[in-house]
C-alpha positions as CSV (number, residue, x, y, z in Angstrom):
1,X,66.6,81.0,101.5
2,X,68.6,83.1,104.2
3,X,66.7,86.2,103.1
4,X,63.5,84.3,103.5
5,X,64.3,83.1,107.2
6,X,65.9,86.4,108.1
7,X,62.3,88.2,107.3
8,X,60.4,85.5,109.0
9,X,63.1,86.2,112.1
10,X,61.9,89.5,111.9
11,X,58.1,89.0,112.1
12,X,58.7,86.8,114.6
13,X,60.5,89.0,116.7
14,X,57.8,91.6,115.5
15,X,55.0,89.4,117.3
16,X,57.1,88.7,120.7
17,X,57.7,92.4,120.8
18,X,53.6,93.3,120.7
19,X,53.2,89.3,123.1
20,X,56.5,89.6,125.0
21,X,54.3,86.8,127.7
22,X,53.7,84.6,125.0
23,X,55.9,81.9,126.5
24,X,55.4,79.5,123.3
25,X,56.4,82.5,120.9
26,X,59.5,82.7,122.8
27,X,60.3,79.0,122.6
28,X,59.8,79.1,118.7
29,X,61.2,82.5,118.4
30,X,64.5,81.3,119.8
31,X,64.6,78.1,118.7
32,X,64.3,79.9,114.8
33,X,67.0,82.0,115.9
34,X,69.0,78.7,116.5
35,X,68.9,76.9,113.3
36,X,69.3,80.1,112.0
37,X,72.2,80.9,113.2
38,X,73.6,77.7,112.6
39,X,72.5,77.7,109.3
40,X,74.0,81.0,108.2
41,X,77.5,79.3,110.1
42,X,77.2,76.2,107.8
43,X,76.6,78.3,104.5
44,X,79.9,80.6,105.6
45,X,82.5,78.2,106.0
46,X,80.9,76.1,102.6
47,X,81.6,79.7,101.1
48,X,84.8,80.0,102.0
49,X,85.7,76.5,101.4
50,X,84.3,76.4,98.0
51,X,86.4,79.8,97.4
52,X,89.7,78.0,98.6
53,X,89.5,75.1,97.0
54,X,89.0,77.6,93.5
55,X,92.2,79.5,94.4
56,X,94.5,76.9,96.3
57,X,96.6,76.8,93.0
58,X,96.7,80.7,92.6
59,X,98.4,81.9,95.3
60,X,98.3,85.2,93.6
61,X,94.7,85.5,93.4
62,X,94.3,84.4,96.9
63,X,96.2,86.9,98.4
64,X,94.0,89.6,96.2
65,X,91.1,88.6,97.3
66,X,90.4,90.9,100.2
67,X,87.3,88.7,101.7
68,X,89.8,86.2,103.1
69,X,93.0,87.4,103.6
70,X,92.0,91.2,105.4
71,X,90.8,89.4,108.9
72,X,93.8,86.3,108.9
73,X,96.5,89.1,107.7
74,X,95.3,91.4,110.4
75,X,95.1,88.2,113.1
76,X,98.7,87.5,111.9
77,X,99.9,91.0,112.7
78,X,98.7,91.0,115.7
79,X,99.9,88.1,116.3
80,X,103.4,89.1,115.3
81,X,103.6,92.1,116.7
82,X,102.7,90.3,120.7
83,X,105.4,87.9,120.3
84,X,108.3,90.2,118.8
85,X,107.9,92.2,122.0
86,X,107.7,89.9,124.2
87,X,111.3,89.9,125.9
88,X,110.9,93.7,125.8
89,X,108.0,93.8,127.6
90,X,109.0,91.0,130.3
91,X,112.8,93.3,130.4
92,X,111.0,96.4,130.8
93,X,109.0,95.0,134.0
94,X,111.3,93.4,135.0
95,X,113.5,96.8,135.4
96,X,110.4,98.8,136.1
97,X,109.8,96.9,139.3
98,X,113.4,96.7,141.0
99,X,114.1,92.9,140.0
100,X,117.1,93.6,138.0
101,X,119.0,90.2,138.1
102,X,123.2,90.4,139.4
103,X,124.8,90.4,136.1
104,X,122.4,93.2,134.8
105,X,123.3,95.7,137.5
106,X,126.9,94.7,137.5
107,X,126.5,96.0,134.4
108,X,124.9,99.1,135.4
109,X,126.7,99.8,138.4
């Protein structure tokens, strides 16, 4: 059904391209672009629900399967890496531009 409507966005968009005036092509061009959209959305997270709910008691297979766990692990590690450099990168402004507190340039001095 998702194929169908994607070739049926395409002829549509075919037609406003030869009309681009056509002010009620528009309208029904975009508002098919809309439920489609939304409807390719719906069918995504029902996939990856459907998928979860199979391996939420395989822990091993979940972690193989690359679909899922490639764009969260990535998120993660980025995610990690921010936040285990955080009092680096606040220290090394804070040196950088000459608000060394007391205590650290007793120490340095």
């Amino acid at each position: 059904m998702i194929i169908i409507s994607t070739i049926h966005k395409h002829k549509l968009s075919k037609q406003l391209f030869r009309r681009p005036f056509d002010s009620n092509l528009k309208q029904k061009y975009n508002n098919y672009i809309n439920i489609l959209n939304t409807l390719i959305r719906n069918r995504k997270k029902i996939y990856y629900q459907d998928l979860l709910s199979k391996l939420h008691n395989n822990p091993k297979k979940m972690l193989n399967n690359n679909s899922i766990v490639n764009g969260n692990i990535n998120i993660a590690n980025e995610f990690n890496t921010f936040f285990a450099n955080v009092g680096k990168n606040i220290e090394d402004n804070i040196i950088k531009n000459g608000y060394e507190s007391e205590e650290s340039s007793v120490r340095t001095g």
